[in-house]
C-alpha positions as CSV (number, residue, x, y, z in Angstrom):
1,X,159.0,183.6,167.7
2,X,159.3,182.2,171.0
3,X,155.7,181.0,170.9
4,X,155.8,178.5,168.7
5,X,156.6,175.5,170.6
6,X,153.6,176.1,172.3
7,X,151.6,176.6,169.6
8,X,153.1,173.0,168.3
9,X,152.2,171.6,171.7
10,X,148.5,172.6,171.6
11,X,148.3,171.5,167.6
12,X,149.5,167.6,168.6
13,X,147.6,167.5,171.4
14,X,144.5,168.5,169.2
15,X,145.3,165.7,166.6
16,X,145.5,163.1,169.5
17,X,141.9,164.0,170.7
18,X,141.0,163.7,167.5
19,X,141.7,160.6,166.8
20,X,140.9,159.2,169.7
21,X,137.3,160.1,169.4
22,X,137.0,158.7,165.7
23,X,138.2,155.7,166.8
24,X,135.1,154.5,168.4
25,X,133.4,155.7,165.7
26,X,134.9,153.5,163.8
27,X,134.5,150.5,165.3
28,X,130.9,151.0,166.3
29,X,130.6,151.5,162.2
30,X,132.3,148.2,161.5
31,X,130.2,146.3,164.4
32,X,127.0,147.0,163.0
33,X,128.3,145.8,159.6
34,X,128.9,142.6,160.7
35,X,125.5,142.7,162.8
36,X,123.3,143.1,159.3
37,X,125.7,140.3,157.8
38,X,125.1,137.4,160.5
39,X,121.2,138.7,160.2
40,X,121.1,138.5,156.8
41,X,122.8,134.7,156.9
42,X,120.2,133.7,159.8
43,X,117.2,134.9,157.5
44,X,119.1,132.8,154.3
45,X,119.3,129.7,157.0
46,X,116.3,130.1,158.3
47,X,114.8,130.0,154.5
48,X,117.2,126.6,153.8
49,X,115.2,125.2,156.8
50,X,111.8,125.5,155.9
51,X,112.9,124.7,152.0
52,X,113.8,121.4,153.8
53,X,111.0,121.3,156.3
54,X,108.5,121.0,153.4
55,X,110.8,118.7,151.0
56,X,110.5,116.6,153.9
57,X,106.9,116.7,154.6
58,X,106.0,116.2,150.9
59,X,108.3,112.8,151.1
60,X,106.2,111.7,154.1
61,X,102.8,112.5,152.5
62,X,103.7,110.4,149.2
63,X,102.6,107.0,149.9
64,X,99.2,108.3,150.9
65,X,99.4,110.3,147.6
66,X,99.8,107.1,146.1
67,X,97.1,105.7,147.7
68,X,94.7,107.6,146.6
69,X,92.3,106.7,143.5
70,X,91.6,110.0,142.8
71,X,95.5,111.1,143.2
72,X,94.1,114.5,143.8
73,X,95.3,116.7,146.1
74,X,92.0,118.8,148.6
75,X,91.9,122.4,146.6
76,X,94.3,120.8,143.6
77,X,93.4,120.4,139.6
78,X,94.5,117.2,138.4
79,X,97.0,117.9,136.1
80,X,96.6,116.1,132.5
81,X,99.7,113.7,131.7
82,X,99.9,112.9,128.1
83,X,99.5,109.3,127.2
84,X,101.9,108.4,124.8
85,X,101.3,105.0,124.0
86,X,97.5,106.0,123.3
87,X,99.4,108.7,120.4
88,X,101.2,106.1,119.3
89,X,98.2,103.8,118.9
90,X,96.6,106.5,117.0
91,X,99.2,107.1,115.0
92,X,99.9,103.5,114.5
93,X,96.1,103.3,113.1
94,X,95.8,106.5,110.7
95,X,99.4,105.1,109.2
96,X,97.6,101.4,108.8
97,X,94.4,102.8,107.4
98,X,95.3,105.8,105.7
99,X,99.2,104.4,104.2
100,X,100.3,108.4,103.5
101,X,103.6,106.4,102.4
102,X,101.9,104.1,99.8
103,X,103.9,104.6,97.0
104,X,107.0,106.4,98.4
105,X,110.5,106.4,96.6
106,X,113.6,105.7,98.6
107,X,115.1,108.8,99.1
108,X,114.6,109.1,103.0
109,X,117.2,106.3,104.0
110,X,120.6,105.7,102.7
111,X,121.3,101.8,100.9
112,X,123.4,99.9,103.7
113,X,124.9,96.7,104.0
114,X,122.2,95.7,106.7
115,X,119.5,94.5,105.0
116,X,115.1,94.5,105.8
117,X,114.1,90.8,106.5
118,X,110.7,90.0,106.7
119,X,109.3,86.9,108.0
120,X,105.4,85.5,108.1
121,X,104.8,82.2,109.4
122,X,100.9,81.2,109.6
123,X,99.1,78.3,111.0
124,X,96.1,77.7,108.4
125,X,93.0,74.6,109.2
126,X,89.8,73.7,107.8
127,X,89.7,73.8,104.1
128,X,86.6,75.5,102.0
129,X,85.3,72.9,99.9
130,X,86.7,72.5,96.8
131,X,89.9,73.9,97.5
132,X,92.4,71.0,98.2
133,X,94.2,71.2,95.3
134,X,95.0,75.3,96.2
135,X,96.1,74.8,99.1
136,X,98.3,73.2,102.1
137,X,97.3,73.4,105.7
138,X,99.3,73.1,109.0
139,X,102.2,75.2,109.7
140,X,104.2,76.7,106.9
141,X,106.3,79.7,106.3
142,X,103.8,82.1,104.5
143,X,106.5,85.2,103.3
144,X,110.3,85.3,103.5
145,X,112.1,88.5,102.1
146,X,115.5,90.3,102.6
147,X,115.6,93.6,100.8
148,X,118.3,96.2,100.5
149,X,116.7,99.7,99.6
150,X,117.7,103.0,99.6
151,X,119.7,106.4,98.5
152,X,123.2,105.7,96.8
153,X,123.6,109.2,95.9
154,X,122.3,112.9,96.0
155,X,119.6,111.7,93.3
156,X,119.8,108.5,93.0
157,X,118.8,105.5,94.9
158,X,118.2,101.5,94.2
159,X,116.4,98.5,95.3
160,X,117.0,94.5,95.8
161,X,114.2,92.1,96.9
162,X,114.3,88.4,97.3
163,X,111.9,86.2,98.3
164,X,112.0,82.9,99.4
165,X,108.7,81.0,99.2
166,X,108.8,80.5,96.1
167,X,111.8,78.2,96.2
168,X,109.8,75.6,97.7
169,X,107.2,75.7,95.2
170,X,109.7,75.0,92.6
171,X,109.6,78.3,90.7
172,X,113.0,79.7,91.2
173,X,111.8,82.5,88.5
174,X,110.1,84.3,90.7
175,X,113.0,84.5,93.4
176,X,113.6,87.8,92.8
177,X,111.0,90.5,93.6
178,X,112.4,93.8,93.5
179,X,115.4,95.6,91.2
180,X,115.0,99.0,90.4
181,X,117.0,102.1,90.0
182,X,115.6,105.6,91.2
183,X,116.5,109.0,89.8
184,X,115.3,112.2,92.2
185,X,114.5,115.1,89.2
186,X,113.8,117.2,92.3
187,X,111.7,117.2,95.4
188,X,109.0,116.3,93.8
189,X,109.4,113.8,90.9
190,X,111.3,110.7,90.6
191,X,111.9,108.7,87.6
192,X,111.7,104.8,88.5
193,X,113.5,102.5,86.2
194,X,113.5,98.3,86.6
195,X,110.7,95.7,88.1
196,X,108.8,97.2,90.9
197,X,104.8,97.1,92.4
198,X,102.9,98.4,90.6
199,X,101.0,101.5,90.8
200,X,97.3,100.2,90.7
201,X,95.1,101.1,94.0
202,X,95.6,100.4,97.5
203,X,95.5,96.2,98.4
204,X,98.5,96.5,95.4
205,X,100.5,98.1,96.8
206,X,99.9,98.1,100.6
207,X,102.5,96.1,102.3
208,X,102.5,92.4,103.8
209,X,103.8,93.7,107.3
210,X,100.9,96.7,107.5
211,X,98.1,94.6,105.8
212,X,95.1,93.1,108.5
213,X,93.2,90.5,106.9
214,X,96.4,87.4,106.0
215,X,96.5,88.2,102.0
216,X,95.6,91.0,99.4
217,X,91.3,91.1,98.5
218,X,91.1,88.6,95.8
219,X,91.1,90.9,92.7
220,X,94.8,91.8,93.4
221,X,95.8,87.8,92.8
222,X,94.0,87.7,89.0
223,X,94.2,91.1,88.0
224,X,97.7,91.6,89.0
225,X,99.0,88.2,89.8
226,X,102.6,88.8,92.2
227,X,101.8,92.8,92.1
228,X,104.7,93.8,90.2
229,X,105.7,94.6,86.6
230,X,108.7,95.6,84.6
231,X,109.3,98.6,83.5
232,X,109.5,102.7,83.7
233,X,107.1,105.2,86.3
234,X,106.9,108.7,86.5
235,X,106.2,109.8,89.9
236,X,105.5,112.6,92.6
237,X,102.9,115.3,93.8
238,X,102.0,118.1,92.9
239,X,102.1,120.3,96.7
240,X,104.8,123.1,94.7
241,X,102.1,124.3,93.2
242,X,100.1,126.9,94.9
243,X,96.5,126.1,94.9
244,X,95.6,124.1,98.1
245,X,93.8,121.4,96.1
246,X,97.1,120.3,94.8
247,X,98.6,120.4,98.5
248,X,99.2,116.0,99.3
249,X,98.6,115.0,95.8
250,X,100.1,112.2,94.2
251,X,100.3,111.2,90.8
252,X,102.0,107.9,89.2
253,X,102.5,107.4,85.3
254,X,104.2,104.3,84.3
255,X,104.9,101.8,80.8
256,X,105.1,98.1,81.5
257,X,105.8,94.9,80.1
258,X,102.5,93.7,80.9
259,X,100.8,90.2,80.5
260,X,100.8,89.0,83.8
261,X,104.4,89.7,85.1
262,X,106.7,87.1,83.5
263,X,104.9,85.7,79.8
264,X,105.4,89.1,78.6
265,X,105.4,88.1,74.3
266,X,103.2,90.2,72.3
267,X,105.7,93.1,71.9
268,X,104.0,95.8,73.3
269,X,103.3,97.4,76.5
270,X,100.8,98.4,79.3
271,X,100.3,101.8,80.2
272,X,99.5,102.6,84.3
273,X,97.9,106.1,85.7
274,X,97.2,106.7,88.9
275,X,95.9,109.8,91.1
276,X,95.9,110.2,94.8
277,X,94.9,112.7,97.2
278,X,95.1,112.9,100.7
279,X,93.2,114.9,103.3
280,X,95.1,115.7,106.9
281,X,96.1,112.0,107.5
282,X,92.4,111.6,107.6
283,X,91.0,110.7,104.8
284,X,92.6,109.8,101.0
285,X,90.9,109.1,97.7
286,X,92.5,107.4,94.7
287,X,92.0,106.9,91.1
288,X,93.8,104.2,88.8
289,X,93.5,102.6,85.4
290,X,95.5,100.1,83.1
291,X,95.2,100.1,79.5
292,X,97.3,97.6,77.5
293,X,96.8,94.2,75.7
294,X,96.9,90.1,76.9
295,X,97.5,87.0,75.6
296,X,94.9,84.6,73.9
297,X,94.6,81.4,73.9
298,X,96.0,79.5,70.8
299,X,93.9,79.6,67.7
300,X,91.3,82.3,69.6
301,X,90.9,85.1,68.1
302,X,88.7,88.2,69.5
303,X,88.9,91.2,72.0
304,X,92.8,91.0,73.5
305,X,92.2,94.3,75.7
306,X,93.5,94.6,78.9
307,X,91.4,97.6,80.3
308,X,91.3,98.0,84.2
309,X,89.6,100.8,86.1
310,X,89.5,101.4,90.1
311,X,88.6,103.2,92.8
312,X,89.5,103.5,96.7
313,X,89.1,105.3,99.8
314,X,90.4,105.3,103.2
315,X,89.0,107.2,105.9
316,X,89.8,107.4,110.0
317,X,87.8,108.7,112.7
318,X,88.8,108.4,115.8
319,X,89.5,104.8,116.9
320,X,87.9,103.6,113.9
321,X,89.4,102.9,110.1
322,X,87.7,102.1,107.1
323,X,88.5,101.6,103.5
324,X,87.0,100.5,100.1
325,X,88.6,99.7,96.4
326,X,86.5,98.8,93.3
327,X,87.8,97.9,90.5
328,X,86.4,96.4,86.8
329,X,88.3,95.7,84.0
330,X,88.5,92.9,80.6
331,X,88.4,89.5,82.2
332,X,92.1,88.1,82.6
333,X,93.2,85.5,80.1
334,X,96.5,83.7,82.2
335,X,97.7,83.5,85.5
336,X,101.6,84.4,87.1
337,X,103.3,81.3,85.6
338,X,106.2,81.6,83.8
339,X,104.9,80.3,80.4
340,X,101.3,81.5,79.5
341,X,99.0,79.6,81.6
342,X,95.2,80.5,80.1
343,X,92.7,80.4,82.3
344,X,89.9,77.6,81.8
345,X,86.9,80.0,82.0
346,X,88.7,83.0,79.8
347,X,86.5,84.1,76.9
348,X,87.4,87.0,75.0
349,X,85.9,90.7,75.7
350,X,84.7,88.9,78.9
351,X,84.5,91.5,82.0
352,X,85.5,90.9,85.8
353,X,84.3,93.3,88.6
354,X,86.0,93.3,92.4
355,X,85.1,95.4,95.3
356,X,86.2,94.9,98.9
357,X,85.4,96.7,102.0
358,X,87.2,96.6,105.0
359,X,86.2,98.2,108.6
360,X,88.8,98.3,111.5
361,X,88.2,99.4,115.2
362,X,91.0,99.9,118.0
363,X,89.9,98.3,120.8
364,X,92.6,99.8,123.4
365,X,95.9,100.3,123.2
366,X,97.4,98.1,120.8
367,X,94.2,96.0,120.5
368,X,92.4,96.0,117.3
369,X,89.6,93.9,115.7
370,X,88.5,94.5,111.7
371,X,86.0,92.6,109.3
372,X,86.3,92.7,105.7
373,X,84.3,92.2,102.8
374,X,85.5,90.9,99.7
375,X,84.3,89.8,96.2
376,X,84.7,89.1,92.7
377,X,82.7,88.7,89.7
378,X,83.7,86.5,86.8
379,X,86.3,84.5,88.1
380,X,88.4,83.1,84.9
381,X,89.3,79.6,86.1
382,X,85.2,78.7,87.0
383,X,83.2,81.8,85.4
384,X,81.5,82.4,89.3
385,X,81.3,84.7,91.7
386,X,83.6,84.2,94.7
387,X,82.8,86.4,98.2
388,X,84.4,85.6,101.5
389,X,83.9,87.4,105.0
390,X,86.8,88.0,107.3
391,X,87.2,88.7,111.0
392,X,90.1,89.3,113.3
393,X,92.3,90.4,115.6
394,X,95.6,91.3,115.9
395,X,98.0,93.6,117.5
396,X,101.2,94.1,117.7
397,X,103.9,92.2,120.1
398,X,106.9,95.1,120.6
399,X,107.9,97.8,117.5
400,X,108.7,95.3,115.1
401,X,106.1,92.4,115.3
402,X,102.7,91.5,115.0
403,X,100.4,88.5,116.0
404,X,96.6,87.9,113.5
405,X,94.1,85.5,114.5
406,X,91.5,85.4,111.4
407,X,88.5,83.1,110.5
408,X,86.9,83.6,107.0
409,X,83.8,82.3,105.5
410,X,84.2,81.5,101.8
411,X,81.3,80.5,99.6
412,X,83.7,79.1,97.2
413,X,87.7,78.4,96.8
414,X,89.6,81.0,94.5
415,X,92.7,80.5,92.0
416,X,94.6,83.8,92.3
417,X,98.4,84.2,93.4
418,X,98.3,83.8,96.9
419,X,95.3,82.5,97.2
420,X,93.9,81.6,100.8
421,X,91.0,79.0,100.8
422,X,91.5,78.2,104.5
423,X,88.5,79.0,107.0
424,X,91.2,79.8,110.3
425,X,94.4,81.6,109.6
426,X,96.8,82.6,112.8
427,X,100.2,84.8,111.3
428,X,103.4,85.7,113.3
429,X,105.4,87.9,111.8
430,X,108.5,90.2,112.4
431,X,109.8,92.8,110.2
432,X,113.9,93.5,111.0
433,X,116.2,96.5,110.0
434,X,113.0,98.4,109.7
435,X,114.2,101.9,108.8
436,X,113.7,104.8,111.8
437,X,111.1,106.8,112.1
438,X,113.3,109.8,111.1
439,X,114.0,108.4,108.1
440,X,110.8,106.7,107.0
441,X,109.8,108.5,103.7
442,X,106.8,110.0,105.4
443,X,105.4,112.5,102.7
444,X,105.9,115.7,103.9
445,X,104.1,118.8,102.5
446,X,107.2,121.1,102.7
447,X,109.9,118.7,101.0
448,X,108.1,116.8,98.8
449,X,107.3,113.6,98.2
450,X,111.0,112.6,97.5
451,X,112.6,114.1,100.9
452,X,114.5,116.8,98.8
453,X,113.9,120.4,99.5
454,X,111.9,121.4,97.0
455,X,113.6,123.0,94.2
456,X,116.8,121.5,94.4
C-alpha cells in the first residue's frame, strides 16, 4: 500500500510526456492547413489576374477590330447577327401585299376614348385631258378620318368613323363612314350589324393607309361608289374544322341596302358572298359576287340586275409582291349621290368588266417601287374604255407614316368616287393611335379569326 504514491508519480509524469509530444503534432497539423489555404487563394488570384490580363487586352485590340472590313478575327467564323429591320421590311411587305387582316372584326383591341386619326394630304399637277371638271389640282387635303373601334364587351364590340372631306364638297351626308355593332358567336364567327365596307375583293376593302398607288383601281369608284353599304354580314373561317384545306379560310355572307350606298328606294336588298383563302402569308386567293337589283332611269324600263362577279390574287416572293382582281358585272345605272344620279351612258342589261394588276418590288430596306395596271370596260358616264398606268415610290418615314411619289398615264379621265385624273400625284400621310402590334387582329390559326379561343 505504500507503493502507491510512486506508482501516482510515474502515471503523471507519463501523461506530461504525453502531451507534450502531441503538442507539436498539433501544430505542425494546423500549419500545413493554413499552408494549402494561402495556396489555394494564390492559385484563385492568380486566375483573377489573367481573367483581367485578357479583359484588358481584348479592350486594347478593339479599335483595330473596328477597323477591319472584314471584322473577322484570323482562325474566327463570322458570327451571323440578325437584321431586324430587313424582317421588318419583309414583314412590312407580305402584310401590304398579302393583307391576312383584310376583313378582320374588332375583337383584338378594346374601344377607348383615344381615337385612330388618319390624315392624307397630296400634291396633284398636270391634268389628263378632259378631266377639268373632275378634278382640282395643287395642294389639298385628300382623306381626313377619326375612328373609334373596338371590343366593348366579352362578345361584343362597335365602330365610329367620320370623315372630313366631304364637308368641303358640300355633302355633309356622307360625313359619317362607319357605325356598326359586332357580336363574337365564338372564335370563329361574328355577326356584323350597321354600315360598314363591304365584303367585295381586295382594292374594296384594302385600306387608304396600306394601299400603294394614291386611290382604289377604278372599278371600285362605279361598282361600289364610297365602298360601304348598310346592312347585316355573317363572318369567319373555317380553320376548327379538321381538314387542312379549311385551315386560313375565310368566308363573308352579308344582305345590304344596295343601290349605290345612300339612294337605297326600291325596297329590296343586295345579297354579298365572299370566299378567301390564304396560303402561309404567301399567297391568298379570293372569290366574291353581288346579286341584287338598281335603279332605272325614269320612264325606262328593262334589265334592273345588279349582278357582280370577281376574282383576286396576291402573291409574295421574296422582295417582290404582286396582285390581280377581275371583276364583271351589269353595267351600273347611278353614282354615290345622295338622290339617284343616272349615269349618261347607262343602258339597261348593259355589262362593265375591270381588271387591274399591280407588281411591287422592295428596293432595300424601307424602299419600294410598284407599277400598276388598271382598266375598265364600259364606263357608264361615256360608254369607253378607260386604262391608266401607274408608277411609284414610296416608303415609309418612322412606324406611323408614309411618303408616295406617283406619275400615271391616263388615256382618258374617269367619273368614279374618288376619281384621280391627275398625271403626278405626291401623298403624305400619317396614321395616329394605330393599335399595337399585340393587339392588331392578325388572324391567327389557333384562335380564330375573332381573337377568341376557339370554342368559347
Amino acid at each position: 500500500m505504500k507503493a502507491w504514491p510512486a506508482w501516482a508519480l510515474i502515471v503523471t509524469m507519463a501523461v506530461c510526456a504525453n502531451a507534450q509530444e502531441s503538442r507539436p503534432t498539433s501544430s505542425i497539423a494546423e500549419l500545413e492547413r493554413k499552408l494549402d489555404q494561402a495556396v489555394h487563394d494564390m492559385k484563385t488570384l492568380s486566375g483573377t489576374i489573367e481573367s483581367l490580363r485578357s479583359e484588358l487586352d481584348s479592350l486594347k485590340q478593339a479599335p483595330s477590330q473596328k477597323a477591319d472590313p472584314a471584322g473577322i478575327a484570323p482562325g474566327k467564323v463570322q458570327e451571323k447577327v440578325p437584321d431586324e429591320s430587313s424582317k421588318e421590311a419583309k414583314d412590312e411587305l407580305a402584310d401590304r401585299i398579302i393583307g391576312p387582316d383584310l376583313g378582320q372584326n374588332e375583337h383584338d383591341h378594346t374601344l377607348g376614348a383615344m381615337p385612330e386619326i388618319f390624315v392624307q394630304s397630296r400634291y396633284s399637277i398636270a391634268l389628263i385631258k378632259g378631266s377639268d371638271a373632275a378634278f382640282d389640282p395643287n395642294f389639298r387635303i385628300s382623306r381626313a378620318e377619326v375612328r373609334w373601334a373596338g371590343k366593348v364587351a366579352d362578345r361584343l364590340g362597335a365602330g365610329v368613323e367620320i370623315q372630313y372631306q366631304e364637308a368641303p364638297d358640300g355633302t355633309p351626308d356622307r360625313l359619317l363612314n362607319d357605325a356598326f355593332l359586332e357580336y363574337y358567336v365564338n372564335g370563329h364567327t361574328t355577326v356584323k350589324v350597321g354600315q360598314f365596307v363591304k365584303p367585295f375583293g381586295f382594292d374594296v376593302e384594302q385600306a387608304s393607309s396600306m394601299r400603294e398607288s394614291p386611290e382604289r383601281a377604278i372599278f371600285s369608284g362605279y361598282f361600289f361608289p364610297g365602298e360601304r353599304d348598310r346592312g347585316v354580314m355573317l363572318s369567319g373561317d373555317l380553320s376548327f374544322l379538321s381538314a387542312p384545306a379549311f385551315k386560313d379560310f375565310q368566308y363573308f355572307v352579308g344582305v345590304f341596302n344596295g343601290n349605290r350606298f345612300f339612294n337605297d328606294n326600291n325596297r329590296q336588298v343586295n345579297y354579298m358572298a365572299r370566299v378567301r383563302k390564304l396560303f402561309d402569308k404567301k399567297l391568298a386567293v379570293g372569290a366574291s359576287m353581288q346579286l341584287g337589283k338598281q335603279l332605272l332611269p325614269p320612264g325606262v324600263s328593262g334589265n334592273d340586275n345588279e349582278r357582280i362577279f370577281g376574282l383576286d390574287f396576291q402573291f409574295v416572293a421574296g422582295r417582290f409582291g404582286i396582285r390581280g382582281e377581275a371583276v364583271a358585272g351589269n353595267m351600273p345605272s347611278t353614282s354615290v349621290a345622295f338622290q339617284p344620279d343616272f349615269f349618261p351612258a347607262f343602258r339597261p342589261g348593259a355589262h362593265s368588266t375591270a381588271e387591274t394588276f399591280f407588281m411591287g418590288y422592295r428596293i432595300a430596306g424601307d424602299n419600294n417601287v410598284y407599277a400598276r395596271y388598271n382598266q375598265f370596260n364600259g364606263d357608264p358616264v361615256t360608254g369607253k374604255n378607260v386604262w391608266a398606268v401607274n408608277i411609284g415610290y414610296f416608303r415609309p418615314i418612322g412606324r406611323l407614316s408614309r411618303l408616295t411619289v406617283d406619275y400615271q398615264y391616263k388615256n382618258r379621265p374617269s367619273f368614279e368616287d374618288d376619281a384621280i385624273n391627275g398625271r403626278f400625284q405626291i401623298t403624305w400621310q400619317i396614321f395616329l393611335g394605330k393599335p399595337s402590334e399585340e393587339t392588331s387582329g392578325k388572324m391567327d390559326s389557333t384562335t380564330g379569326m375573332n381573337g377568341i379561343s376557339a370554342g368559347k
